[in-house]
C-alpha positions as CSV (number, residue, x, y, z in Angstrom):
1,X,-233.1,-33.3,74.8
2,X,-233.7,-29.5,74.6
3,X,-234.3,-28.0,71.7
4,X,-232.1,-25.2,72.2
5,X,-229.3,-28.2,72.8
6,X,-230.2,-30.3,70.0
7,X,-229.8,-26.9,67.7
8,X,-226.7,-26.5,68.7
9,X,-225.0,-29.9,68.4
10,X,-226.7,-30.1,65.3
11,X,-224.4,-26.4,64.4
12,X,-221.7,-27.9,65.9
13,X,-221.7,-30.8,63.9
14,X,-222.0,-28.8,60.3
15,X,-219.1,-26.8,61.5
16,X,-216.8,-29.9,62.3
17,X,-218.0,-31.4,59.1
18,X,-217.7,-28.2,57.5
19,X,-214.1,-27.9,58.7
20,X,-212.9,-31.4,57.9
21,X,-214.0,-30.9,54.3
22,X,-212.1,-27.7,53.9
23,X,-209.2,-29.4,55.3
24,X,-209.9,-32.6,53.0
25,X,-210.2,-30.1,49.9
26,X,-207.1,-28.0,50.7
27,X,-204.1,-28.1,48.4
28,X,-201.6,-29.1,49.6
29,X,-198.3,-27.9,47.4
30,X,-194.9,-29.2,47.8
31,X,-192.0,-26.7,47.2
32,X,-188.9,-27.8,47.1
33,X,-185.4,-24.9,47.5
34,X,-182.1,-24.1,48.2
35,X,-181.1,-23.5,51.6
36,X,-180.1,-19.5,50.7
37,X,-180.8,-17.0,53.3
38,X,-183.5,-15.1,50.6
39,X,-184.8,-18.8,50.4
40,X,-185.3,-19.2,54.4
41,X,-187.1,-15.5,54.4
42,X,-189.5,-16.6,52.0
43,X,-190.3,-19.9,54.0
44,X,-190.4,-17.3,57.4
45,X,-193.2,-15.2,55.4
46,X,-195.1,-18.0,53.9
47,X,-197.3,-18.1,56.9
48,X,-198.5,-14.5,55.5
49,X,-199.7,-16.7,51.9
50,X,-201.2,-19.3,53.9
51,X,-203.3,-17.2,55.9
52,X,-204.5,-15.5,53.0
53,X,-205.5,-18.8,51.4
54,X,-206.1,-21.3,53.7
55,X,-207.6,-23.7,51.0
56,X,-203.6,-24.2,50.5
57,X,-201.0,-25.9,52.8
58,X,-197.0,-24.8,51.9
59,X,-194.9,-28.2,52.4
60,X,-190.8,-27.3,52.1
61,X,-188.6,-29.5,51.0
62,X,-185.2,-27.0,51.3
63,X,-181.7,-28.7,50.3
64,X,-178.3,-27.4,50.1
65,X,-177.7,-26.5,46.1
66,X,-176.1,-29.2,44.5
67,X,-178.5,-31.6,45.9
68,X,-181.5,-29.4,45.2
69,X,-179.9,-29.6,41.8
70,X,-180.3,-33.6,41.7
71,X,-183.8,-33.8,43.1
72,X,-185.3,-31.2,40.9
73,X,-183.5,-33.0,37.8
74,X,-184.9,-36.2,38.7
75,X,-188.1,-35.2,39.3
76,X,-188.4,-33.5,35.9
77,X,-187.3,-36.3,34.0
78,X,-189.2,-39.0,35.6
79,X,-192.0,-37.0,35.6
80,X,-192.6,-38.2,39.1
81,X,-194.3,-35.4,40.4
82,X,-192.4,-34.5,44.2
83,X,-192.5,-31.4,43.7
84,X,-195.5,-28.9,42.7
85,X,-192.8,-25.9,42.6
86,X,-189.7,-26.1,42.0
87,X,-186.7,-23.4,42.5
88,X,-184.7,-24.1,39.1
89,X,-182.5,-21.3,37.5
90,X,-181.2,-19.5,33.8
91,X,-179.8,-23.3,32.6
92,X,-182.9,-25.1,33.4
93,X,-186.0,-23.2,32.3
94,X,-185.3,-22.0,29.4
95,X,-184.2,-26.1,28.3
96,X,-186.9,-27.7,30.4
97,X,-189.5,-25.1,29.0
98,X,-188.7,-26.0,25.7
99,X,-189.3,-29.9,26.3
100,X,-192.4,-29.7,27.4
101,X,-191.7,-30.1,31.4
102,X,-192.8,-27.0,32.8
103,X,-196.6,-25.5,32.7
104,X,-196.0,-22.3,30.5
105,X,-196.8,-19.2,33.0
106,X,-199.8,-17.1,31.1
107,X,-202.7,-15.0,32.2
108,X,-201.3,-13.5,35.3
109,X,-203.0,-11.7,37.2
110,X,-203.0,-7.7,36.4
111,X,-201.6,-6.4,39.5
112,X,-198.9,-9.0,39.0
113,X,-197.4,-6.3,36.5
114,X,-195.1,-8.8,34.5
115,X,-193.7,-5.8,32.7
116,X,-192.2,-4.1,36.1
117,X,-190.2,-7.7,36.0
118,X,-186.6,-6.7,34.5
119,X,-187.0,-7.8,30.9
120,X,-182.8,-9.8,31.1
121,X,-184.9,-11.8,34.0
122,X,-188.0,-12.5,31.8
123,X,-186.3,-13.6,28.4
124,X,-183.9,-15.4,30.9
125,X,-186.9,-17.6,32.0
126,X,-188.3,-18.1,28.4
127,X,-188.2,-20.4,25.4
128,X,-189.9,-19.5,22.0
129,X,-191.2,-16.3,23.6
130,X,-193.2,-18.4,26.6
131,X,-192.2,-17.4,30.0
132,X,-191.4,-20.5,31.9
133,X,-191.0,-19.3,35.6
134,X,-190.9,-16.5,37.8
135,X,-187.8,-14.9,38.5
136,X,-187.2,-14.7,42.8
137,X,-183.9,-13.4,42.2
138,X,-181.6,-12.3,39.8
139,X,-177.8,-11.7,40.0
140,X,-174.5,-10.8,38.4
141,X,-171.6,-10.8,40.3
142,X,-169.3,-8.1,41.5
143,X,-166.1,-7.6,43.7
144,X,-166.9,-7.5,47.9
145,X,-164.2,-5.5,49.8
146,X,-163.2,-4.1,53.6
147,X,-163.0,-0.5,53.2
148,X,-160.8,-0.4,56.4
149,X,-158.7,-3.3,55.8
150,X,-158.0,-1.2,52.4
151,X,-157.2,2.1,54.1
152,X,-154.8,0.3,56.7
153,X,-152.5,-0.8,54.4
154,X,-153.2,2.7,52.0
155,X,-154.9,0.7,48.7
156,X,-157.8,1.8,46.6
157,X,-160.1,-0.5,45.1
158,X,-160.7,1.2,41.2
159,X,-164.2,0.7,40.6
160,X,-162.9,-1.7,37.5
161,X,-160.7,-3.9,38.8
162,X,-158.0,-6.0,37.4
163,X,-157.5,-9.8,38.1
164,X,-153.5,-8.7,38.2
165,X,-155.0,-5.8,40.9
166,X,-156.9,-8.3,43.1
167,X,-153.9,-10.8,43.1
168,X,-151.5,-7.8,44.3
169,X,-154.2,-6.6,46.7
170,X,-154.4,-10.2,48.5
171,X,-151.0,-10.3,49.0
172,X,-151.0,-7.3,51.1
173,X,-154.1,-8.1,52.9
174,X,-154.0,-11.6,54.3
175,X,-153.0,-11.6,57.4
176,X,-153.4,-15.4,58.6
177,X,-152.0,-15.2,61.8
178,X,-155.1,-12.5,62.5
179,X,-157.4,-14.7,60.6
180,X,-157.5,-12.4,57.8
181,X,-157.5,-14.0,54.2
182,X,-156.7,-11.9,51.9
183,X,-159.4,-13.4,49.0
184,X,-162.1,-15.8,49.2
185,X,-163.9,-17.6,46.1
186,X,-166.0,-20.7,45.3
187,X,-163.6,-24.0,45.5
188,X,-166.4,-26.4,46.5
189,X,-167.2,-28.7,43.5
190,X,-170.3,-28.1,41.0
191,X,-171.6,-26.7,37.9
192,X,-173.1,-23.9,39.7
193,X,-170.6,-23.4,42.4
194,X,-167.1,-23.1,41.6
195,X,-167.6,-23.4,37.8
196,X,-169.7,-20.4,37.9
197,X,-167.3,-18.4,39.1
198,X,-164.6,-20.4,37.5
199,X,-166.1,-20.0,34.3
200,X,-166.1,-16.3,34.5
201,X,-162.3,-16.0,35.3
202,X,-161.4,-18.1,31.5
203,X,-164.2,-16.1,29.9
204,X,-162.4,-13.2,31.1
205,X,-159.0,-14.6,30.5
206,X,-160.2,-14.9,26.7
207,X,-160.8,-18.6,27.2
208,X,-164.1,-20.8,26.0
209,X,-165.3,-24.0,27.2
210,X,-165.8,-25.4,23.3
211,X,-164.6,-24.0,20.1
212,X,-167.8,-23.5,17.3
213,X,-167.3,-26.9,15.8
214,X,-167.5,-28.3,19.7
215,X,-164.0,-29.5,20.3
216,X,-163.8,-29.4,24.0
217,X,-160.8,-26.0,24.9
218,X,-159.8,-26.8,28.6
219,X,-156.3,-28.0,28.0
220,X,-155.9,-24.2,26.1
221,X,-153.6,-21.7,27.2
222,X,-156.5,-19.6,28.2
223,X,-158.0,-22.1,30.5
224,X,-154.1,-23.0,31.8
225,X,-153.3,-19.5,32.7
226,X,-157.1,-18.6,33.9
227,X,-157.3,-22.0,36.2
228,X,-153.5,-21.8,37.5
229,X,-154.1,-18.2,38.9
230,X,-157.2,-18.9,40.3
231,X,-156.2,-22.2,42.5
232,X,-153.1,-20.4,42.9
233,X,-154.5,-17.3,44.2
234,X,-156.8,-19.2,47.0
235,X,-153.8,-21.6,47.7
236,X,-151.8,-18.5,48.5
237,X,-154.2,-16.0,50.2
238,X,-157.6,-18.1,51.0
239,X,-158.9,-19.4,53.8
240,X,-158.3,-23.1,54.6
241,X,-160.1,-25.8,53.5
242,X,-161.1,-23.7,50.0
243,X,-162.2,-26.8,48.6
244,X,-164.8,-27.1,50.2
245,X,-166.6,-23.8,50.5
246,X,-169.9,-22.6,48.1
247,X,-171.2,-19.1,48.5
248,X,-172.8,-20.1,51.7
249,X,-169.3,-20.3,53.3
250,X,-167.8,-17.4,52.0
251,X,-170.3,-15.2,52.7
252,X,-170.5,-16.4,56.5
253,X,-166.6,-15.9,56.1
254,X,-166.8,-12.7,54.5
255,X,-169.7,-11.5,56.9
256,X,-167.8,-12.3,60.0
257,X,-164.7,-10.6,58.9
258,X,-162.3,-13.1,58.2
259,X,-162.3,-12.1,54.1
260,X,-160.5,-8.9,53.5
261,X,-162.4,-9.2,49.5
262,X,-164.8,-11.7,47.8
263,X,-165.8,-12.3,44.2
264,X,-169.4,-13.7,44.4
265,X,-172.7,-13.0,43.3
266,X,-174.6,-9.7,43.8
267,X,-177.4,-11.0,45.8
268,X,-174.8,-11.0,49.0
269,X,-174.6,-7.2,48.6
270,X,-178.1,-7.1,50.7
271,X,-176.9,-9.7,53.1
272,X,-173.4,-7.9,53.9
273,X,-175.4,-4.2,54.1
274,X,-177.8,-5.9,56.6
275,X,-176.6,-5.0,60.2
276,X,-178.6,-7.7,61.9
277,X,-177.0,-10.3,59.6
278,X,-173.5,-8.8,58.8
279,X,-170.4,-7.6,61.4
280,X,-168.8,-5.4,58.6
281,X,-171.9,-3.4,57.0
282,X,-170.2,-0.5,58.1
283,X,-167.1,-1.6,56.3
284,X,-168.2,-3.1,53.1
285,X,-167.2,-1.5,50.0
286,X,-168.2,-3.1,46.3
287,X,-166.8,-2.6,42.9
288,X,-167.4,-4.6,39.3
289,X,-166.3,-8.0,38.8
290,X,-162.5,-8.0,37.9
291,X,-161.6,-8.7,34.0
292,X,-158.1,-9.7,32.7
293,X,-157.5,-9.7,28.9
294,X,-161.1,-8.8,27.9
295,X,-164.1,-7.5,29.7
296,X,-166.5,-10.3,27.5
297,X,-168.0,-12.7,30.3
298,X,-166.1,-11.2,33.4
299,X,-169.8,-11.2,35.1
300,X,-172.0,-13.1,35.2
301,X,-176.3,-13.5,35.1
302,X,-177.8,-15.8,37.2
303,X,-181.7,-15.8,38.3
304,X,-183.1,-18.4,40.7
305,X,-187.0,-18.5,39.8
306,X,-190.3,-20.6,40.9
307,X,-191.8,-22.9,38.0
308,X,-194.2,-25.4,38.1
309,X,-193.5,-28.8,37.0
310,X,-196.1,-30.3,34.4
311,X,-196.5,-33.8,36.3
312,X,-197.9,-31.4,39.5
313,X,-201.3,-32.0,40.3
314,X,-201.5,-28.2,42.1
315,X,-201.2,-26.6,39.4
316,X,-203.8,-23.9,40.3
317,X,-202.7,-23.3,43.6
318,X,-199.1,-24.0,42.6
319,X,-199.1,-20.7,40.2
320,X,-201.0,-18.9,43.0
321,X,-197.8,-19.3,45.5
322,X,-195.2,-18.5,43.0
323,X,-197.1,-15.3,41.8
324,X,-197.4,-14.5,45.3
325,X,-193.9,-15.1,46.0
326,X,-192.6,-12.4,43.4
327,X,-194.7,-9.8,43.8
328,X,-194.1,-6.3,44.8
329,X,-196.2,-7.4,48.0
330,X,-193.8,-9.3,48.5
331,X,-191.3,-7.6,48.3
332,X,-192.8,-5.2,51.2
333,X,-193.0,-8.1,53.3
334,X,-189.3,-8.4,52.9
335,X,-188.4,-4.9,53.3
336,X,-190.7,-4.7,56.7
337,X,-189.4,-7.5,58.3
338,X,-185.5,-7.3,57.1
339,X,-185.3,-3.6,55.9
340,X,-184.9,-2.8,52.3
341,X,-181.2,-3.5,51.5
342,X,-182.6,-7.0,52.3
343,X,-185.2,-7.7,49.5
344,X,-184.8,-9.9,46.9
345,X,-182.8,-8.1,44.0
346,X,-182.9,-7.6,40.3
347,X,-186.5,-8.8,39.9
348,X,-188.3,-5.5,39.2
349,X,-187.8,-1.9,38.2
350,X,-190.1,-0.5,40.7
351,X,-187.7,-1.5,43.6
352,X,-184.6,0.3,42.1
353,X,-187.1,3.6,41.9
354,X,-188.0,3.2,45.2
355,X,-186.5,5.6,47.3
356,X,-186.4,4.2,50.4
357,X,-184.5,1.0,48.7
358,X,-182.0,4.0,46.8
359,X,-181.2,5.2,50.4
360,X,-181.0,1.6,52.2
361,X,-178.7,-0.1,48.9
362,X,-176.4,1.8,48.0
363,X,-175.1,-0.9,45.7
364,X,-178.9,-1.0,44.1
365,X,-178.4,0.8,40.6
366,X,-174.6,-0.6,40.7
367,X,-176.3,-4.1,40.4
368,X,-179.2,-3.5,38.3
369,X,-176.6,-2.3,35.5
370,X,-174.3,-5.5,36.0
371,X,-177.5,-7.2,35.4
372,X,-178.7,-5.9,32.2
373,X,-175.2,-5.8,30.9
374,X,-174.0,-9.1,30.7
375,X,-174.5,-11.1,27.9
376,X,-175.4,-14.8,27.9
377,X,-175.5,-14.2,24.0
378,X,-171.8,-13.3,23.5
379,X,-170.4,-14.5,26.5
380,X,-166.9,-15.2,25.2
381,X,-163.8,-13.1,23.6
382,X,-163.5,-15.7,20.4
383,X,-167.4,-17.2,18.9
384,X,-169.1,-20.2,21.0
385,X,-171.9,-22.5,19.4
386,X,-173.7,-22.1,23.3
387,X,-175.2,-19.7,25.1
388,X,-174.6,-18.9,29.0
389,X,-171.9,-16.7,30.4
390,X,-171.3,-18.8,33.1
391,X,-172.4,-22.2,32.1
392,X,-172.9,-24.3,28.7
393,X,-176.7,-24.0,28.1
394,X,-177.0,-27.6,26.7
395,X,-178.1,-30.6,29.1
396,X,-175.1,-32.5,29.0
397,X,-173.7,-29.6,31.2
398,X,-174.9,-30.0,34.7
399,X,-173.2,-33.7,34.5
400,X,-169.6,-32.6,33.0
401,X,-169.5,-29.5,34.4
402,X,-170.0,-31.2,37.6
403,X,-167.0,-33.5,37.0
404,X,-164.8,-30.4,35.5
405,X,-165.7,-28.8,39.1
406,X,-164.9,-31.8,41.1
407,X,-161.1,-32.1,39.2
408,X,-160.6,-28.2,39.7
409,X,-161.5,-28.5,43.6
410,X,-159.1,-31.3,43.6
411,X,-156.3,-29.1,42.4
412,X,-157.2,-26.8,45.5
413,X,-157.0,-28.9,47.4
414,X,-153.4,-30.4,46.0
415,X,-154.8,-33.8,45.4
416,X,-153.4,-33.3,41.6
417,X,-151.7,-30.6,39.3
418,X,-154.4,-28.1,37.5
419,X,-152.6,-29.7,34.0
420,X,-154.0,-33.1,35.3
421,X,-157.2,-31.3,36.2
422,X,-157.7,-29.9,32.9
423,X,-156.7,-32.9,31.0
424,X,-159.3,-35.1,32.7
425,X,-161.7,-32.2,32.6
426,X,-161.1,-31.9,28.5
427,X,-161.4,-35.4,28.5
428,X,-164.8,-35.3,29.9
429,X,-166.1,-32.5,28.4
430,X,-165.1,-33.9,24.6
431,X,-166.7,-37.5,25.1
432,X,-169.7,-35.8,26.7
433,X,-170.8,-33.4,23.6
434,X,-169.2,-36.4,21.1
435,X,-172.1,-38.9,22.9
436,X,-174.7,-36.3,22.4
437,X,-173.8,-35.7,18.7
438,X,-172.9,-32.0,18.8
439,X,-169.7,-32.7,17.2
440,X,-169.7,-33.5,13.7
């Protein structure tokens, strides 16, 4: 053989080798999400992350909520290890921190800037003063409207609406024959869909999900009147098959023009200002979340973050991803490939100075404020023993409030009356905190 050939099958052989050990050696980290539009964008620009480090391989595991929900929960309590990130929210970290299940996020790196990161979003994602994860988005949630739908029928939106308003206002507006529904909210069934926003409407009503020695408060007058305008409001003016639809359904509803107004989280704002993605960001007008006997609760805070499970064995290259992921790089990433209304919101102060993101969201310092104003401390007209505006921040919660969601759908749906809902929903509720020895 040549020597010229032999030196070169010889180089060609180091490189293979060379190759199959950095492929052998990368890390390979398991992510598992919920199947939300700002969730898909992050999987489109992970490419970006994996280019940059190609020592680690992104595997995504994206569900729809409730079943994200599920998986992550069983994961964590098994300590099985599925998932080296995991996209859990304001109920879970703070809880999961606190037990010891999540690696405690310290050291990051200095260009991370933790202090840019709103500091409601940081002490959301904490326990004992240890940050837990990594906010990817925060919310509150505010009122969605068609400006021209409005001006048709001569009706102004106050910037401070009333439930009593918005129940006046749907009756004008839907227009079913058109496929126009006046109103559309969460009825599909869970703790974090249509009890969030069902929670808000008795907090607002001066209602409480447990009175401070824990006896269960769902068969109140508060939670009567609260849940009775609510399913009657949908039943009345939604669109059909309520039941069944999360924010993902609405907010194809409301983008497509079939909603004449929605109550939902802020995080849609971008999505309905986003031309490519929306048929009314022309039309789309936004005002606070509406309140009825007392403003306490009427909106809530919400942030879906990235933590790293303890039982990962990624850890490393698990925190590099997630630090990555919420960045102000990011961000740009975002804001080149989807425009700026589109980035993910509430995370950090230097998007709201941005100008380009002043002049793209008009909804921007609207949001931020509805952000740092609620209060997961005093969430509730009358004193609570729990913390959460629009959940219970104990663990029992995610299971009852589940069941609580499941008899309210049923009452949209007319499989029962909302007094049978409520009294199998207080009945839940009461043997769930008597098991767990909160009552005394």
């Amino acid at each position: 053989m040549k020597p010229a050939l032999k030196s070169a099958l010889k180089a060609a052989s180091a490189g293979a080798i060379a190759c199959f050990a950095l492929s052998a050696s990368a890390a390979t980290v398991t992510i598992a999400t919920l199947n939300n539009p700002d969730m898909i964008e992050l999987k489109k620009l992970s490419p970006a992350f994996e280019k940059a480090n190609p020592d680690i391989k992104l595997n995504w595991v994206i569900l729809e909520e409730n079943v994200l929900r599920q998986r992550a929960t069983t994961d964590i309590t098994t300590g099985s290890g599925q998932f080296d990130v995991m996209t859990i929210g304001a109920y879970e970290t703070p809880q999961w921190g606190k037990r010891g299940w999540l690696t405690p996020l310290t050291n990051l790196p200095a260009d991370y800037d933790l202090n840019d990161v709103v500091k409601t979003a940081r002490d959301g994602l904490s326990s004992g003063g240890q940050l837990y994860a990594l906010p990817f988005y925060v919310e509150s949630s505010m009122t969605y409207y068609r400006k021209d739908l409005f001006a048709a029928k001569g009706l102004k939106m106050p910037d401070q609406p009333t439930y009593e308003q918005i129940s006046q206002f749907a009756d004008k507006l839907t227009d079913k024959p058109n496929g126009i529904y006046g109103i559309c909210l969460r009825g599909k069934a869970g703790w974090g869909e249509n009890m969030a926003y069902g929670t808000t409407v008795v907090n607002t009503f001066g209602g409480r999900w447990f009175d401070e020695k824990w006896n269960a408060q769902l068969t109140s007058p508060e939670w009567k009147k609260a849940i009775s305008f609510y399913v009657d409001l949908l039943k009345k003016n939604g669109p059909p098959g309520a039941s069944s639809n999360g924010f993902n359904e609405n907010l194809t509803l409301m983008s497509s023009g079939k909603c004449a107004m929605w109550i939902d989280a802020t995080v849609a704002a971008g999505m309905l200002y986003n031309k490519q993605q929306s048929q009314i960001a022309d039309k789309v007008g936004f005002a606070a979340a509406p309140v009825a006997v007392t403003p306490k609760g009427s909106h809530w805070l919400w942030a879906w973050a990235l933590a790293i499970p303890k039982s990962s064995k990624q850890t490393d290259a698990a925190k590099k991803f997630i630090t990555w992921a919420t960045s102000k790089q990011y961000i740009e990433l975002v804001a080149k490939d989807e425009g700026w209304a589109s980035v993910p919101p509430g995370t950090r102060q230097s998007t709201y100075a941005r100008p380009e993101y002043k002049q793209a969201a008009p909804f921007g310092d609207f949001v931020l404020k509805a952000i740092e104003t609620a209060d997961p401390e005093h969430p509730t007209a009358k004193p609570v023993p729990y913390t959460g505006v629009q959940f219970v921040g104990i663990p029992e919660f995610q299971s009852f409030g589940t069941v609580v969601g499941q008899s309210i759908s049923g009452a949209i749906a007319g499989q029962m009356t909302v007094d049978q809902a409520l009294a199998a929903g207080q009945a839940t509720a009461d043997r769930a905190v008597k098991q767990a020895g909160y009552q005394k």
